[in-house]
Kinemage of the C-alpha trace (Angstrom):
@kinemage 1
@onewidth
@group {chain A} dominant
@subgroup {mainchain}
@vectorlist {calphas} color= white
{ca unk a 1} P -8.553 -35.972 -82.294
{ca unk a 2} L -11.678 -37.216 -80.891
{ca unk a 3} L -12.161 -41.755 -80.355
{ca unk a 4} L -14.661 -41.462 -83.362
{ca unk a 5} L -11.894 -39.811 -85.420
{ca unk a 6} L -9.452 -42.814 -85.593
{ca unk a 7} L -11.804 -45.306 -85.305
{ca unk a 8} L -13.064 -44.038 -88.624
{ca unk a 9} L -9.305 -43.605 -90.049
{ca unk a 10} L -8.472 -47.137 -88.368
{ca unk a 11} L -11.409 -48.529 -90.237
{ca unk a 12} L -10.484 -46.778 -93.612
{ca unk a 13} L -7.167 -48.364 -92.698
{ca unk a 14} L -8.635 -51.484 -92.867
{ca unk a 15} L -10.846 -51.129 -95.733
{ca unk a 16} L -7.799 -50.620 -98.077
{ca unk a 17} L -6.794 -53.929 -99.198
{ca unk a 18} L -10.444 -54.617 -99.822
{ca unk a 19} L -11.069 -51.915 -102.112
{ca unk a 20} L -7.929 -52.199 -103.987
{ca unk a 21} L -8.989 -55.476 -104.704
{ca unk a 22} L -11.489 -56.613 -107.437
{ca unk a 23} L -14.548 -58.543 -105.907
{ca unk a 24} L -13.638 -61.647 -107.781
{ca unk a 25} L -14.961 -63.881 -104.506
{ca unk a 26} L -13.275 -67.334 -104.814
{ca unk a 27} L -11.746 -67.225 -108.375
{ca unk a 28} L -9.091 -69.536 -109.543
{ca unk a 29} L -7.133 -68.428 -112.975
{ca unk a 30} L -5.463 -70.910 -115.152
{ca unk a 31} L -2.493 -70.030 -116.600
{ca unk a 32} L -0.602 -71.402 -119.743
{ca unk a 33} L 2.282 -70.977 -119.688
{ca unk a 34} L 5.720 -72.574 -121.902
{ca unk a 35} L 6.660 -75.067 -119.197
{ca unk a 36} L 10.293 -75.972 -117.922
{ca unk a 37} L 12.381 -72.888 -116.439
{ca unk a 38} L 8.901 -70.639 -116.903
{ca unk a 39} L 6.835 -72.630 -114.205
{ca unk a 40} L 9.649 -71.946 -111.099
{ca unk a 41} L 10.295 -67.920 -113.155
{ca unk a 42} L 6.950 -66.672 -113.260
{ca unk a 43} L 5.551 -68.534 -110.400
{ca unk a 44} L 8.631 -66.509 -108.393
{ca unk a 45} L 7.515 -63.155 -110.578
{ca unk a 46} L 4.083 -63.226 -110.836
{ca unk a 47} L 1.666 -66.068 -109.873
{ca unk a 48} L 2.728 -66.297 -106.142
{ca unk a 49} L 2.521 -61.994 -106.308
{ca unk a 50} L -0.654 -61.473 -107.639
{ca unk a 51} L -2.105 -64.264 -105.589
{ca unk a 52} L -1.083 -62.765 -102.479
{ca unk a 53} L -2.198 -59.109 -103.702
{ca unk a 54} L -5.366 -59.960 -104.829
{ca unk a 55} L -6.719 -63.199 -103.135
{ca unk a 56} L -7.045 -64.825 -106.740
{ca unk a 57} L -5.703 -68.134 -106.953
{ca unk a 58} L -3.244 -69.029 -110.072
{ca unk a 59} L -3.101 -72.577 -111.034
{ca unk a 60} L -0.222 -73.215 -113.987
{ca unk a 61} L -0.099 -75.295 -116.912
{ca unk a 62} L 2.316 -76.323 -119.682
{ca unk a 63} L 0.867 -75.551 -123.179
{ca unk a 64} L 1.724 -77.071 -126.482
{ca unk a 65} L 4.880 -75.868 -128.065
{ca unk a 66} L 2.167 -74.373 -130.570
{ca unk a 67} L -1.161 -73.384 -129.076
{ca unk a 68} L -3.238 -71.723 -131.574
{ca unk a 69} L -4.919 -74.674 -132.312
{ca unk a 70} L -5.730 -75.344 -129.043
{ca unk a 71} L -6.454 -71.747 -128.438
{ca unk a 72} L -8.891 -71.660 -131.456
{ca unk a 73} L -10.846 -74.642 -129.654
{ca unk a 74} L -11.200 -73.247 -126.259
{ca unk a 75} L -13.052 -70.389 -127.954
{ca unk a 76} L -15.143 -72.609 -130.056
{ca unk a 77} L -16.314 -74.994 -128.171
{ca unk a 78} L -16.695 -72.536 -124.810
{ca unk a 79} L -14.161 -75.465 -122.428
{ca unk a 80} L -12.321 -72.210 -120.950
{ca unk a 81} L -9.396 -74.862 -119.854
{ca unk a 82} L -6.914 -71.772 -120.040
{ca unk a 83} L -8.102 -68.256 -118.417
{ca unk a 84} L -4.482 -66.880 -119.655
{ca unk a 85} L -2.162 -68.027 -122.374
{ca unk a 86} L 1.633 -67.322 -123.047
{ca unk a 87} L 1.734 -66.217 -126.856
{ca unk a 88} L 4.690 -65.514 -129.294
{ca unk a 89} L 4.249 -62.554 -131.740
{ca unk a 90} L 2.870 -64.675 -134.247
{ca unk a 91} L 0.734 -66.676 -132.383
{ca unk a 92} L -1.241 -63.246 -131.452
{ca unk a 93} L -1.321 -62.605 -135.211
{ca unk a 94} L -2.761 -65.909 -136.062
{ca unk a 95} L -5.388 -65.548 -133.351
{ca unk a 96} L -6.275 -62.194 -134.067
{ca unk a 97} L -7.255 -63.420 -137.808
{ca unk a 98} L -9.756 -65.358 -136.052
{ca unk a 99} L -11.269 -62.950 -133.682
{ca unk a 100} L -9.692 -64.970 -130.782
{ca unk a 101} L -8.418 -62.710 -128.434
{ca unk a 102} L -10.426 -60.628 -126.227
{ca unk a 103} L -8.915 -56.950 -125.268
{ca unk a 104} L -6.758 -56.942 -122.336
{ca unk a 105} L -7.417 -53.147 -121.304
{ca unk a 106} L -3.915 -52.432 -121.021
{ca unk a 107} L -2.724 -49.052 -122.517
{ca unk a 108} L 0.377 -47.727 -122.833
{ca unk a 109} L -0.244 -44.859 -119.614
{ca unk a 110} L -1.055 -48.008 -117.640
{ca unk a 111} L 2.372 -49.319 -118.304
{ca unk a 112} L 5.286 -46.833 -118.247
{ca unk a 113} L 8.498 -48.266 -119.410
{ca unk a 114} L 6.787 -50.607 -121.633
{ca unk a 115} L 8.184 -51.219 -125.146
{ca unk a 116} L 6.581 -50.075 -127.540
{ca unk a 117} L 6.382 -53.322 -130.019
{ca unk a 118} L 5.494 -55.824 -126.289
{ca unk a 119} L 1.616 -53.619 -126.812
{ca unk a 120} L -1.457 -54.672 -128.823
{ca unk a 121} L -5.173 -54.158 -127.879
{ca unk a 122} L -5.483 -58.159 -127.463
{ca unk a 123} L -1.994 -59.111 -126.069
{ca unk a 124} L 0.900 -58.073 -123.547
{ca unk a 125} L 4.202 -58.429 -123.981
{ca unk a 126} L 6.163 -60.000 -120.859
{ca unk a 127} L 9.708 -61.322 -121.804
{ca unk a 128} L 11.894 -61.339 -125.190
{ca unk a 129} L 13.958 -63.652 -126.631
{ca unk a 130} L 16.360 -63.700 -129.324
{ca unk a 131} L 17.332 -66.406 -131.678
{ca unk a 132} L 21.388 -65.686 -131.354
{ca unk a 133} L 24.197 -68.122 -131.516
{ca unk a 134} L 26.985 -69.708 -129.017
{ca unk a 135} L 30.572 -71.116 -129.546
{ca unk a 136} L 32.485 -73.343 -127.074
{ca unk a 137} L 35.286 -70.975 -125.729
{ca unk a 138} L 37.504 -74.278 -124.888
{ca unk a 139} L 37.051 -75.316 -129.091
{ca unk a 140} L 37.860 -71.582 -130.648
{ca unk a 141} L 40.830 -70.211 -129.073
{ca unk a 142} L 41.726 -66.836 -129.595
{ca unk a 143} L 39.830 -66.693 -132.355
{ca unk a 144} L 36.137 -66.101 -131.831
{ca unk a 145} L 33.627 -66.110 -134.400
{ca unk a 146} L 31.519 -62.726 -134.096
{ca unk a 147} L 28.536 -63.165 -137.100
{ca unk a 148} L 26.876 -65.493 -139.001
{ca unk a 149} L 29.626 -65.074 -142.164
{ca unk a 150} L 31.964 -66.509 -139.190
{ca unk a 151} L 29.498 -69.374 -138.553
{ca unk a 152} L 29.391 -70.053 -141.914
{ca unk a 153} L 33.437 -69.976 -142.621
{ca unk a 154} L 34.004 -73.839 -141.527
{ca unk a 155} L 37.950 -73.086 -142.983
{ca unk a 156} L 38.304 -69.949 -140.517
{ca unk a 157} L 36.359 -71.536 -137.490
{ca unk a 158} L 36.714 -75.635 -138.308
{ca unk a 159} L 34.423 -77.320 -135.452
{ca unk a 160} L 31.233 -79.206 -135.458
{ca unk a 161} L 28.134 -76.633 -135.675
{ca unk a 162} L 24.204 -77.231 -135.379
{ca unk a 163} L 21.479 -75.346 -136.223
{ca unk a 164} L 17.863 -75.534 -135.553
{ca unk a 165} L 15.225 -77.634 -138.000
{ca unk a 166} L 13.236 -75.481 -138.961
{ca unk a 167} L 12.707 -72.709 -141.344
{ca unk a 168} L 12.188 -69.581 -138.691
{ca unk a 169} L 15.529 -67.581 -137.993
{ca unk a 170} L 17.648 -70.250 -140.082
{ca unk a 171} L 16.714 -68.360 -143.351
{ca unk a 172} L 17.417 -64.946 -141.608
{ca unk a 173} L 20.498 -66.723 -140.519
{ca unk a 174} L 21.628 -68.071 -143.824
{ca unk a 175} L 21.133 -64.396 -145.387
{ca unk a 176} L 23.023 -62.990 -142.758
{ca unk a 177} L 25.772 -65.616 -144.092
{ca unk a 178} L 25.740 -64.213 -147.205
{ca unk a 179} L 25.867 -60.571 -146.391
{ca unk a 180} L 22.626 -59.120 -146.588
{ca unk a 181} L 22.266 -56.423 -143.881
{ca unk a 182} L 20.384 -56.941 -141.074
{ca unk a 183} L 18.236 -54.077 -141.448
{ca unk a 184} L 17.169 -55.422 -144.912
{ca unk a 185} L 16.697 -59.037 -144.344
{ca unk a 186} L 12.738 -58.348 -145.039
{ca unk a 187} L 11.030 -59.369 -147.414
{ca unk a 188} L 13.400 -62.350 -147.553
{ca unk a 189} L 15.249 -63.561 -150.847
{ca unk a 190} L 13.574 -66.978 -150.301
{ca unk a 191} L 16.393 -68.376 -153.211
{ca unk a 192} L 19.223 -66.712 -152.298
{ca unk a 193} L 18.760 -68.350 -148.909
{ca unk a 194} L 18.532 -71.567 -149.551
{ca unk a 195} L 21.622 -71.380 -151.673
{ca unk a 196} L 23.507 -69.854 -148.571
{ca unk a 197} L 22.066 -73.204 -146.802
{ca unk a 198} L 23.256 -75.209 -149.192
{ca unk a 199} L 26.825 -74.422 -148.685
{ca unk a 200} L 26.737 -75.136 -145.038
{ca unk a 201} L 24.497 -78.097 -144.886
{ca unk a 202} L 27.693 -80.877 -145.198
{ca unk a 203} L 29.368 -79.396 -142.238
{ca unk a 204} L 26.022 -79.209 -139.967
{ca unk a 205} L 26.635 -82.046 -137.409
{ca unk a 206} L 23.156 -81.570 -135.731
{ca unk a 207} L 19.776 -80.433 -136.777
{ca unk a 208} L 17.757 -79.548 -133.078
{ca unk a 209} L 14.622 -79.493 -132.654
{ca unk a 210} L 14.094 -78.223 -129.060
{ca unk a 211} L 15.452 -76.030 -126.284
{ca unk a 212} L 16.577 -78.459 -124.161
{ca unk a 213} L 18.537 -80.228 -126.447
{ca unk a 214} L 20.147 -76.830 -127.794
{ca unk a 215} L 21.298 -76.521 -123.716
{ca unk a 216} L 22.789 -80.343 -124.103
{ca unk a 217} L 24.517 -80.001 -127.316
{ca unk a 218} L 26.537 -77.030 -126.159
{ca unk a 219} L 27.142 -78.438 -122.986
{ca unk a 220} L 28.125 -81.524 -123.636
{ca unk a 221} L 30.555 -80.379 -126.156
{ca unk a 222} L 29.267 -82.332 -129.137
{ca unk a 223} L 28.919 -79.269 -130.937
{ca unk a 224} L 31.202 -76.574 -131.114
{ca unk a 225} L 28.972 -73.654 -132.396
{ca unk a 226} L 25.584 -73.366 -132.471
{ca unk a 227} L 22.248 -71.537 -133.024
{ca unk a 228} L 19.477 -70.909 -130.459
{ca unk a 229} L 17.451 -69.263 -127.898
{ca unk a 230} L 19.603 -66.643 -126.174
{ca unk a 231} L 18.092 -68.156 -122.078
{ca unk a 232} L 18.837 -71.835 -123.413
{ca unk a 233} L 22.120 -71.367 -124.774
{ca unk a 234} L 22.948 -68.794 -120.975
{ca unk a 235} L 21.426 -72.306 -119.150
{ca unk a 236} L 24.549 -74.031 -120.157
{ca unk a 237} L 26.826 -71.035 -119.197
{ca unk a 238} L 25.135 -70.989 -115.829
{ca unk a 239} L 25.699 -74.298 -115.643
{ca unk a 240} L 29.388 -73.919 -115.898
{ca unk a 241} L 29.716 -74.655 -119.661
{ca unk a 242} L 32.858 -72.449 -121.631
{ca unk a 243} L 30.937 -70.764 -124.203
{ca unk a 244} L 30.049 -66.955 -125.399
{ca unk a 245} L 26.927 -65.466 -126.939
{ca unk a 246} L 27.030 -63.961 -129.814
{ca unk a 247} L 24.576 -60.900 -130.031
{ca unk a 248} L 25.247 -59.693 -133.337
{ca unk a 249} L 23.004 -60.027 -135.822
{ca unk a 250} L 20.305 -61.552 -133.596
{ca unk a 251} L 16.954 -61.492 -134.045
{ca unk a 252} L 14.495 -60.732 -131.506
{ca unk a 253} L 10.604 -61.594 -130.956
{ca unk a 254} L 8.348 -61.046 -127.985
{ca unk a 255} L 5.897 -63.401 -125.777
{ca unk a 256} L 3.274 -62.477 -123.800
{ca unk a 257} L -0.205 -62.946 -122.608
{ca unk a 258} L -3.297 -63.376 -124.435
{ca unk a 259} L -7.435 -63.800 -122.891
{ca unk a 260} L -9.290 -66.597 -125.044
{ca unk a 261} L -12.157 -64.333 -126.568
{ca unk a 262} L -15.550 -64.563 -124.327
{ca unk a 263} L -13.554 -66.177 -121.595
{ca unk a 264} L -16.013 -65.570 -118.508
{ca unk a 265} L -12.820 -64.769 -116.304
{ca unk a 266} L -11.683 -62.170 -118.633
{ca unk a 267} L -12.326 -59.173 -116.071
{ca unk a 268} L -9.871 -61.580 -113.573
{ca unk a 269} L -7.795 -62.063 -116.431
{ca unk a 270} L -6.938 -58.615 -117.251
{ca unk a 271} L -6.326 -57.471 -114.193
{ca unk a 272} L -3.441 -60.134 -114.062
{ca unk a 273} L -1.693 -59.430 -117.168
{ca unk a 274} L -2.194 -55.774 -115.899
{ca unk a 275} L 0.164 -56.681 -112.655
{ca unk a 276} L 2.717 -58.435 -114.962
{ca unk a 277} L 3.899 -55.105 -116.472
{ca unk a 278} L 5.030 -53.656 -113.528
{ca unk a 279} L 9.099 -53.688 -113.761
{ca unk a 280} L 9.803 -54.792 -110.428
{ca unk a 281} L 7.892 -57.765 -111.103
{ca unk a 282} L 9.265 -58.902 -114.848
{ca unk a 283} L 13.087 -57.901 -112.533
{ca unk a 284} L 12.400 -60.921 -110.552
{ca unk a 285} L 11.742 -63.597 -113.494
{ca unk a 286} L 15.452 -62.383 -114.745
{ca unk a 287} L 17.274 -64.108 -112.569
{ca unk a 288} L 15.553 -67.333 -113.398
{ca unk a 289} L 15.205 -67.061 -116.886
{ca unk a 290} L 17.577 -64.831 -119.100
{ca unk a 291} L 14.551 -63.582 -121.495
{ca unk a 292} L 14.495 -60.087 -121.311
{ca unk a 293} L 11.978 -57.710 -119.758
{ca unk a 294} L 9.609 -55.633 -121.833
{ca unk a 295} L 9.457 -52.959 -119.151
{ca unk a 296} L 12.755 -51.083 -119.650
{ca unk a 297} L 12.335 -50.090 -115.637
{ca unk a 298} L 12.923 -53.527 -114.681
{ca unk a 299} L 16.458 -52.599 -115.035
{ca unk a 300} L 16.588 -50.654 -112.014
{ca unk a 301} L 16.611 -53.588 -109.904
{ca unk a 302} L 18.508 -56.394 -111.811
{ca unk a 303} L 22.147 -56.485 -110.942
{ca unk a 304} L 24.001 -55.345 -113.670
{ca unk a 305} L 26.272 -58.864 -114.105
{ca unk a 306} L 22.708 -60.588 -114.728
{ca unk a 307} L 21.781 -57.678 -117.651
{ca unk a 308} L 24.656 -58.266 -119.432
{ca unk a 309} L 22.931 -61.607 -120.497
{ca unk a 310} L 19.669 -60.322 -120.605
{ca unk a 311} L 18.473 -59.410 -124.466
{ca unk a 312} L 16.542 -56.348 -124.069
{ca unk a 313} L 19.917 -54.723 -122.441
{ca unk a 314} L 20.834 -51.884 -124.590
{ca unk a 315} L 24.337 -53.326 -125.367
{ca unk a 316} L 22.578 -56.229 -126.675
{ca unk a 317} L 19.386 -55.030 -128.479
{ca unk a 318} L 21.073 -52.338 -130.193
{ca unk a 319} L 22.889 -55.329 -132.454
{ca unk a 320} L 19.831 -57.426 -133.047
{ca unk a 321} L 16.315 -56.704 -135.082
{ca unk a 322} L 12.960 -57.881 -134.470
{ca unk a 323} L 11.842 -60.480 -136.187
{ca unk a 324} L 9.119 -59.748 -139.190
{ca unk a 325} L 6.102 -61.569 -137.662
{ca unk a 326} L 3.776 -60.076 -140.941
{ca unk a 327} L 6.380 -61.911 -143.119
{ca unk a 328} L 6.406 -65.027 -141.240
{ca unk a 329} L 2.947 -65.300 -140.810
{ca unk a 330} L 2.144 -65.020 -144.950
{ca unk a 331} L 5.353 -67.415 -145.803
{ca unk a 332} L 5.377 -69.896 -142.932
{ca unk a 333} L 3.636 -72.497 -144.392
{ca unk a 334} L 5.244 -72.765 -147.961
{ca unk a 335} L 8.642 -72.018 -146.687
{ca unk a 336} L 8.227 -74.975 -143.649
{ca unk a 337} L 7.307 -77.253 -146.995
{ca unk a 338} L 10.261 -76.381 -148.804
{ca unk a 339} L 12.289 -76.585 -145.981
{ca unk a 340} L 11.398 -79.623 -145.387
{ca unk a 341} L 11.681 -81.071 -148.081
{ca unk a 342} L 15.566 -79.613 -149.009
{ca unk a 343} L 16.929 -81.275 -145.572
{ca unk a 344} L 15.577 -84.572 -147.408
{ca unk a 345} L 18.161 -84.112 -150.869
């Protein structure tokens, strides 16, 4: 091998990290994400990554519990605050009624282990949660409650119980109650619900109205069942807190990323919520945050005590539903006024 030969290979050597990375120069992407456990999570799984990969800088923000307002206003008035956006399910269908989103290029050979229902044109899925519910272990003795009929039985399983305020899941929750499969919960019986709630509402101690007071109420002990986001309810577990999910008759629901429409990052956009598919990336936010991964690989490399926990597991997922987004997104605002206006009788 003649000097000229591996100078040249040395040199294509070289060359390799700049071609496999996009000329983006000096870009810097903002990223919206939900706040609280997500900052540390996906800074560990994918901000830190991709910045080191591709030179691209990822500055994080917290977003509004709801951003599709805020969304809608970025793409209005052209003030690209946000270059990417966490989204739920309905969130992307909102935006999509407005021409919002702009395609992210990822297809489903770009992504293999992806689910299925975590892939649109305009948005990615990255984590799913599921709306499930915990008792205290210390409260229940021997006998543990194991579906909603349970939660609902306040002679069977006396304690104090919460659920959340707010229309989304606790109508799912109530028909559950009342014995309506869970694989014919949609279209909801709007009436038949609200009867259902109507027999529990005296013995509801607490009406939440955000994560981190789901965590406190089951941790402190001032409830002794209780609905609520699967990772929020495992943060008091992890913190030491005697208590058991419940996984049957969850429901599940996916968030992910989505590009504000005519964003003039977008091409630096997509190639970020490209690198968040890859499984050994969404493995790392896992041990963080107990949302599961939408890449089913990712389970190759999360120990198997943390996927117990974990809602895309197949132990868990197979008792749980996804959530009808399409339903929610016709009925939310009527139902949220009636809703409303039953916790005031």
């Amino acid at each position: 091998m003649s000097r000229r030969t591996v100078l040249m290979g040395a040199g294509a050597v070289l060359a390799t990290p700049a071609i496999l990375r996009p000329a983006f120069g000096e870009t810097t992407l903002t990223v919206a994400d939900p706040g609280g456990p997500f900052g540390p999570a996906f800074r560990k799984a994918f901000y830190d990554p991709f910045q080191k990969e591709t030179g691209i800088t990822i500055v994080n923000v917290a977003r509004e519990a709801e951003p599709t307002a805020q969304f809608k206003s970025i793409v209005e008035t052209g003030a690209y605050i946000w270059d990417v956006c966490t989204l739920t399910l309905s969130a992307r269908k909102i935006l999509e009624k407005g021409d919002l989103l702009e395609p992210t290029g990822v297809k489903e050979a770009d992504a293999p282990g992806m689910m299925a229902e975590a892939l649109f044109p305009n948005f990615v899925g990255t984590d799913v949660y599921s709306t499930i519910f915990a008792y205290r272990t210390d409260k229940m003795g021997d006998k543990a409650p194991k579906s909603w009929t349970d939660f609902w039985d306040v002679e069977g399983f006396p304690g104090r119980r919460a659920l959340r305020k707010n229309p989304i899941d606790t109508l799912e929750q109530a028909l559950l109650a009342d014995g309506v499969p869970l694989e014919e919960l949609y279209p909801l019986d709007v009436d038949r619900a609200f009867a259902s709630l109507d027999r529990i509402k005296p013995h509801i101690a607490v009406w939440w109205t955000g994560g981190a007071q789901s965590t406190q109420l089951l941790q402190s002990g001032e409830v002794d069942m209780i609905s609520g986001w699967n990772a929020r309810l495992q943060a008091a577990i992890d913190g030491g807190t005697p208590a058991e999910l419940v996984w049957n008759q969850g429901l599940y629901s996916i968030e992910g990323w989505g590009i504000p429409k005519g964003n003039p990052k977008a091409d630096a956009a997509r190639e970020f919520v490209r690198f968040c598919t890859r499984p050994e990336q969404q493995a790392l936010y896992t041990s963080e945050l107990a949302y599961g991964p939408t890449n089913r690989k990712a389970y190759d490399s999360i120990p198997a005590e943390r996927a117990k926990v974990l809602p895309t597991a197949p132990a868990n997922i197979s008792q749980m539903r996804i959530a009808s987004e399409d339903w929610w997104s016709s009925n939310r605002a009527d139902m949220t006024e009636r809703f409303n206006a039953w916790l005031l009788t």
